[in-house]
C-alpha positions in Angstrom: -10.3 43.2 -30.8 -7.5 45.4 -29.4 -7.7 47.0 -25.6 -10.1 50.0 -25.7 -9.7 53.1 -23.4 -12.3 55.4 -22.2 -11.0 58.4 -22.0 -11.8 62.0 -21.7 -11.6 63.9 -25.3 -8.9 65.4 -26.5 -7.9 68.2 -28.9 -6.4 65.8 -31.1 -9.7 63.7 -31.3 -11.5 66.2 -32.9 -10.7 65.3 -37.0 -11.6 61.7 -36.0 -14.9 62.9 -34.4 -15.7 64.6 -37.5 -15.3 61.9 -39.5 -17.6 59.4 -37.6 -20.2 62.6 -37.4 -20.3 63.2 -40.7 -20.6 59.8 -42.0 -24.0 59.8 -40.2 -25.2 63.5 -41.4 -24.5 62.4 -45.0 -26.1 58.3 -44.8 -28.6 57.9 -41.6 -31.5 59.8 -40.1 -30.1 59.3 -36.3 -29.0 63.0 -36.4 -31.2 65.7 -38.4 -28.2 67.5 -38.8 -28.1 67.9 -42.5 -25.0 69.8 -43.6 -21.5 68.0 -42.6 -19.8 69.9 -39.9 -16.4 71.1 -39.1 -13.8 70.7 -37.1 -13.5 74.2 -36.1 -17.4 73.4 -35.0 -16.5 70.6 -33.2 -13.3 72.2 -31.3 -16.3 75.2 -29.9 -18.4 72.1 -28.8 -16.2 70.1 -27.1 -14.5 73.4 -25.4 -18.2 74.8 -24.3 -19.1 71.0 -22.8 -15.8 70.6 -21.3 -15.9 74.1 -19.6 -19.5 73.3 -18.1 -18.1 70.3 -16.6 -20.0 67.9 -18.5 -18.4 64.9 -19.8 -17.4 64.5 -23.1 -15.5 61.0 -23.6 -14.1 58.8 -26.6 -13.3 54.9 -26.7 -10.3 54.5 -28.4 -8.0 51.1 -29.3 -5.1 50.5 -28.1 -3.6 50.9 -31.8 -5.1 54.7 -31.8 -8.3 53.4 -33.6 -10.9 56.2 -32.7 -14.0 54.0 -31.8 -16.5 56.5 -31.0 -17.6 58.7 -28.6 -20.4 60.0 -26.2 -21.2 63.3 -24.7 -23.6 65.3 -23.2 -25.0 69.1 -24.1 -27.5 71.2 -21.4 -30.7 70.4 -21.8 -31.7 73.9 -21.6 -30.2 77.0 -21.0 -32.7 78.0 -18.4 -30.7 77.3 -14.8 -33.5 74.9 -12.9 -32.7 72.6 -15.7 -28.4 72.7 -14.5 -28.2 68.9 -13.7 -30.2 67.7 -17.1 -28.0 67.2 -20.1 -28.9 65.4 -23.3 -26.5 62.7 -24.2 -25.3 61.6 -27.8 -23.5 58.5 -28.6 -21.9 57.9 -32.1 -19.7 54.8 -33.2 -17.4 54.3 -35.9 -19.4 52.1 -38.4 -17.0 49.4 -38.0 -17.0 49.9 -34.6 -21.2 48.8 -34.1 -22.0 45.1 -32.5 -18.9 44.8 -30.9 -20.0 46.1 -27.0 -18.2 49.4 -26.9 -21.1 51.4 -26.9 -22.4 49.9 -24.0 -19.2 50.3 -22.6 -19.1 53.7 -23.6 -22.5 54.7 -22.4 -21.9 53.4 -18.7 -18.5 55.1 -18.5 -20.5 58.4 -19.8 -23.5 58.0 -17.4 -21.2 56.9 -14.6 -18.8 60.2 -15.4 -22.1 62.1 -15.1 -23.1 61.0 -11.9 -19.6 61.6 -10.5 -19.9 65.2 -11.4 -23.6 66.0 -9.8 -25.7 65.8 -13.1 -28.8 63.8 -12.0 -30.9 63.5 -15.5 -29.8 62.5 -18.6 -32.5 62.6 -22.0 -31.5 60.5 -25.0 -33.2 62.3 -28.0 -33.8 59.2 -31.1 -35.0 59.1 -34.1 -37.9 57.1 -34.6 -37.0 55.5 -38.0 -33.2 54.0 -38.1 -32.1 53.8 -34.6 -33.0 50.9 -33.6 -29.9 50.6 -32.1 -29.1 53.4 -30.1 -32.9 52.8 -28.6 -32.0 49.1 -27.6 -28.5 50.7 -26.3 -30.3 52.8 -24.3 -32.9 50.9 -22.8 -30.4 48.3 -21.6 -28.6 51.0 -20.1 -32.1 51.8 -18.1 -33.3 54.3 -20.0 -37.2 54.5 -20.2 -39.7 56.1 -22.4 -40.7 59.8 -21.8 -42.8 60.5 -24.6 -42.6 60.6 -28.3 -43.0 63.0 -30.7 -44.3 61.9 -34.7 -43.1 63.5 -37.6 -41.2 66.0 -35.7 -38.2 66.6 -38.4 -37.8 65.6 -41.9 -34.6 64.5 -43.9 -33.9 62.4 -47.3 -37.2 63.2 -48.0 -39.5 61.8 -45.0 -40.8 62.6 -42.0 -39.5 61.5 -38.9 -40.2 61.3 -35.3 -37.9 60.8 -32.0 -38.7 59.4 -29.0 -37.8 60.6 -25.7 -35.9 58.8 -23.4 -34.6 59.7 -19.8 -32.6 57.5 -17.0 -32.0 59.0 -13.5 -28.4 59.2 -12.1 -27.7 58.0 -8.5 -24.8 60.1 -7.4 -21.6 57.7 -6.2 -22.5 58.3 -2.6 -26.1 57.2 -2.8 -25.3 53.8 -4.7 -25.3 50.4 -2.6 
């Protein structure tokens, strides 16, 4: 496998994000999104995440190979909720199995910490994600409830669990 780097996203990211997005709105039931999405959408997203301070990162190869990314969106818009985001994660297809989303999720959670956020909620689907669910709980994520039949797409009903890890801020860690 060729050197990846953890970088912050950039502008020209954004056709390669679509892409790995889209592949999941069209096959998989990890996102209920169920219309592709642009890139003109995903140039508004990255610029509101990016202008809140919140980090919005991509692992990329050496070679330019877009490997995925991870980012994280408020939690709510009400301001007692300022230092809770919800974080996403998405990987190239190719890219699942080979570590760089547990690479990519501690860079994200420690870019988090570094910035004063102090809660971070994974939101998962409870049918195909096994995955992202084991990704997060070795990350220390734990259960914070679950919610059944909560969406539906291709057809059935699904459900997502809840999932929250702390941050310790960079000055409070051993």
């Amino acid at each position: 496998m060729n050197e990846i780097t953890i970088r912050t996203v950039a502008a020209s990211d954004i056709p390669r994000i679509v892409g790995i997005y889209n592949h999941y709105v069209r096959t998989a039931t990890v996102t209920f999104d169920e219309t592709d999405s642009t890139a003109e959408d995903w140039k508004a997203k990255a610029e509101k995440i990016l202008a809140a301070g919140i980090p919005f990162l991509v692992a990329e190869g050496d070679d330019g190979t877009l490997f995925g990314y991870a980012l994280g969106q408020q939690w709510s818009a009400k301001s007692a909720y300022r230092f809770t985001i919800e974080n996403s994660i998405y990987l190239a297809p190719d890219a699942a199995g080979r570590g760089i989303g547990t690479r990519l999720l501690a860079a994200f959670l420690d870019a988090s910490a570094a910035v004063g956020l102090r809660q971070v909620i994974a939101v998962i689907a409870d049918e195909g994600a096994d995955a992202s669910l084991a990704l997060h709980r070795r990350a220390g994520f734990v259960e914070a409830g679950h919610l059944t039949r909560a969406g539906e797409k291709f057809g059935r009903q699904i459900g997502v669990y809840f999932l929250q890890r702390e941050l310790t801020p960079p000055a409070e860690r051993g």
